[in-house]
Every structure is written in C-alpha cells, then in structure tokens.
C-alpha positions as CSV (number, residue, x, y, z in Angstrom):
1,X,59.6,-29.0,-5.5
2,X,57.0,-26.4,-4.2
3,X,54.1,-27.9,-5.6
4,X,55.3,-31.7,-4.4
5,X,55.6,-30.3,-0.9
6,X,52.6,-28.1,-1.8
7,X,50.5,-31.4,-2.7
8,X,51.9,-33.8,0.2
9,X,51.1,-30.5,2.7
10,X,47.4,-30.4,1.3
11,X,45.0,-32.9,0.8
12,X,46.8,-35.9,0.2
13,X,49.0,-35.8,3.2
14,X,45.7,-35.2,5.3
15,X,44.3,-38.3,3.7
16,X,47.6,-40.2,4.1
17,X,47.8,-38.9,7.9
18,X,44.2,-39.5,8.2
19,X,44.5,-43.0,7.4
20,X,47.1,-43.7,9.9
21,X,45.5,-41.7,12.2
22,X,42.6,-44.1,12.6
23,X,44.4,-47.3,12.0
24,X,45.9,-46.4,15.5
25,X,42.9,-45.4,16.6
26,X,41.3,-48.8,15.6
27,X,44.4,-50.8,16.9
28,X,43.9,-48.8,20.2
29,X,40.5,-49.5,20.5
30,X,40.9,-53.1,19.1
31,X,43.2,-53.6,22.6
32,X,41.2,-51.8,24.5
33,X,38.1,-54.4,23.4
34,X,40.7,-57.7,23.7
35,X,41.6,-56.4,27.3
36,X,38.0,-56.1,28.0
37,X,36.9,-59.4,26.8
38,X,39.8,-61.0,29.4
39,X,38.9,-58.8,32.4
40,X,35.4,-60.3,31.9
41,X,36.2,-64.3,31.2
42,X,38.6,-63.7,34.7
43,X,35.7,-62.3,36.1
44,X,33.2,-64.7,34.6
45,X,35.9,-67.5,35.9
46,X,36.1,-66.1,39.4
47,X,32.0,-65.8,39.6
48,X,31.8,-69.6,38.5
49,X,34.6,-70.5,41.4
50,X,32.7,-68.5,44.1
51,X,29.2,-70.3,42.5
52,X,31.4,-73.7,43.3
53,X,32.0,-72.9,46.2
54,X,28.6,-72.1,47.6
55,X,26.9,-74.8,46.1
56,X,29.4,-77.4,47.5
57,X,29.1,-75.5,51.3
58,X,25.3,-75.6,50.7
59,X,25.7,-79.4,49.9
60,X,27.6,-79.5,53.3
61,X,24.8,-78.3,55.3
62,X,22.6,-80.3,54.1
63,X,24.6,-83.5,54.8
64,X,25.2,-82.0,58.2
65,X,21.4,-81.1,58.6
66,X,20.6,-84.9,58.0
67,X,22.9,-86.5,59.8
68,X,21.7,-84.3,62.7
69,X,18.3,-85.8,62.1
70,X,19.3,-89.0,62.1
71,X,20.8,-88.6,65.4
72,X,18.1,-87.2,66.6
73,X,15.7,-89.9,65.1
74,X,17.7,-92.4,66.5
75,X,17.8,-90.9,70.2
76,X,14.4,-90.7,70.0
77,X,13.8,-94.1,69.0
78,X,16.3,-95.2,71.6
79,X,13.9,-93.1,74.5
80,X,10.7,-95.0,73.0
81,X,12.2,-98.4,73.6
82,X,13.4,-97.6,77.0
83,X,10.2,-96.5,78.0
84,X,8.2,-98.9,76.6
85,X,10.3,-101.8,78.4
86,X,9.6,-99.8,81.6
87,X,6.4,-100.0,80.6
88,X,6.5,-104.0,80.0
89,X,8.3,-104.3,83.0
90,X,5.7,-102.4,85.1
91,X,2.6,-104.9,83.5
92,X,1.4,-107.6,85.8
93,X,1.2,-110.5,83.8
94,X,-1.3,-111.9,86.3
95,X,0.7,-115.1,87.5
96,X,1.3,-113.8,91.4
97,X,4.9,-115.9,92.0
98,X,6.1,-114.1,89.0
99,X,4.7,-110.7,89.5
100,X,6.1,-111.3,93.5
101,X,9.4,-112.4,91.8
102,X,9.4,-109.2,89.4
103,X,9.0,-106.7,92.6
104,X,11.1,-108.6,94.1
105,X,14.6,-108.6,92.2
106,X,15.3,-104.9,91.8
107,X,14.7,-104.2,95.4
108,X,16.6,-107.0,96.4
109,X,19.6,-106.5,94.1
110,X,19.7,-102.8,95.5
111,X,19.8,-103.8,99.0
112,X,22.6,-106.6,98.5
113,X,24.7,-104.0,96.7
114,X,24.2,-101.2,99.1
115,X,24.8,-103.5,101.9
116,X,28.5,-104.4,100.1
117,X,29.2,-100.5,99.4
118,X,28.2,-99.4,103.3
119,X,30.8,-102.2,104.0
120,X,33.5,-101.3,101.6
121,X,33.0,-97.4,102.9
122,X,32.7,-99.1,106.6
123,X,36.3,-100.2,105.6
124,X,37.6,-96.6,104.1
125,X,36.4,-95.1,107.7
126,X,33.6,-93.5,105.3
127,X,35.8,-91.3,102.9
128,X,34.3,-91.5,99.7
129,X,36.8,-92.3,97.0
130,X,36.3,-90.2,93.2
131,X,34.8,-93.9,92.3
132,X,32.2,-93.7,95.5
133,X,31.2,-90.5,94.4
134,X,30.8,-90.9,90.8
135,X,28.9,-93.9,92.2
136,X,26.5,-92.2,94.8
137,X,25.9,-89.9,91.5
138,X,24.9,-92.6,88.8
139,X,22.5,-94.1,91.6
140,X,20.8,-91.1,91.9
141,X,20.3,-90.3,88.9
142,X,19.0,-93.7,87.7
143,X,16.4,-93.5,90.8
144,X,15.3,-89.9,90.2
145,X,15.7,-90.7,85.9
146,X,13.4,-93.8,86.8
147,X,10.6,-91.8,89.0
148,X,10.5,-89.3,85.8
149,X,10.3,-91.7,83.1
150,X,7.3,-94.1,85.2
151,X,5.3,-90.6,85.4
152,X,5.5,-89.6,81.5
153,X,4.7,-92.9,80.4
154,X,1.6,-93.1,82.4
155,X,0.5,-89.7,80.3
C-alpha cells in the first residue's frame, strides 16, 4: 500500500493533478474569452445604434436646412415680383388719359376711404377702436413700406 500511495503521491498524481489543473484553467480562460466576445458584440451593437442615430439626425438637418432655403427662395422671389409690379406700375406707358387715370386711382381711393374713416371716428367722438388702430398701423406701414421699396428699386 506504501508504494501505491507512494506512486499516486509522486509523479503520477502531479501529472494527474496537472492535467486537471489546466483543464480548469482552460475552461476558465475559455469563459473568460466567450464573456469577452459578448461585451464586445453589445458594444459593437450599441456603437452601430448611436451610428443610426446620428446619421438619421444628420439626415434631419439637412431636410430642415433645405426647407429653410426654400423658404427663403421663395420669399425672395415673392419680394422680386412685388417690386417689379411697382416698378410696372410706376412706367408711363406714354398714352396721357391713362397715365392721368393711373396717378389718379390710388390717390383717389385713399381720399374716399379716409374721408369714410374721419366719418366713422367723427361718429365714435374720435376714440379709436383696437380695429382703428390696427388700421392707422397697416396704413402706415404700407405708405412708409411703399416710399422704401420705390427708392431700392430705382438702385
């Protein structure tokens, strides 16, 4: 019995315990490795959400950035026709009863409606209602908005 206990103590239990020893150590490191490869595929997954997300908020901007310049394109067309009618509306076109007509109607339009709002006010004792005043507003800023636009189309 002393030299089985003898042999198995010796060399063949250090191969035996050596065997087992890096088996565990293998299966150890073989987790270790498997653990590894999903922290990185989560990670990997995470990256390619984030890369998703950016591209699609980039996309965003852009759509926003043209729409704005569309808007803007489109104002600025809008300001080129109106001052090119003020433009053709400002043109002699050499027949006098029709240039005399054309100076005529906006000055005599404006009279006729300022006559009827001095008589409506006349009627209020001259208190100016929220309309009145959103009125007396528009109509100065169409005069003053007119003068402008006449002096930077003559440029």
């Amino acid at each position: 019995m002393g030299a089985i206990i003898s042999f198995l103590g010796g060399s063949a239990f250090r191969a035996v315990w050596g065997e087992v020893s890096t088996w565990l150590n293998n299966k150890q490191a073989h987790s270790q490795e498997i653990e590894r490869m999903k922290l990185q595929s989560d990670l990997m997954i995470a990256q390619s959400k984030q890369q998703a997300e950016i591209i699609a908020a980039q996309s965003a901007a852009g759509i926003k950035t043209l729409e704005v310049q569309s808007d803007a394109a489109l104002s600025q067309a809008d300001a080129d026709a109106f001052t090119a009618g003020l433009k053709a509306a400002a043109t002699p076109t050499g027949v006098k009863w029709v240039d005399a007509w054309n100076g005529a109607v906006r000055p005599a339009f404006a009279t006729v409606a300022l006559c009827m709002w001095i008589g409506v006010m006349a009627h209020q004792n001259f208190v100016p209602s929220p309309w009145d005043l959103d009125l007396m507003g528009s109509v100065a800023g169409f005069f003053f908005a007119d003068r402008s636009l006449r002096r930077n189309a003559g440029k």
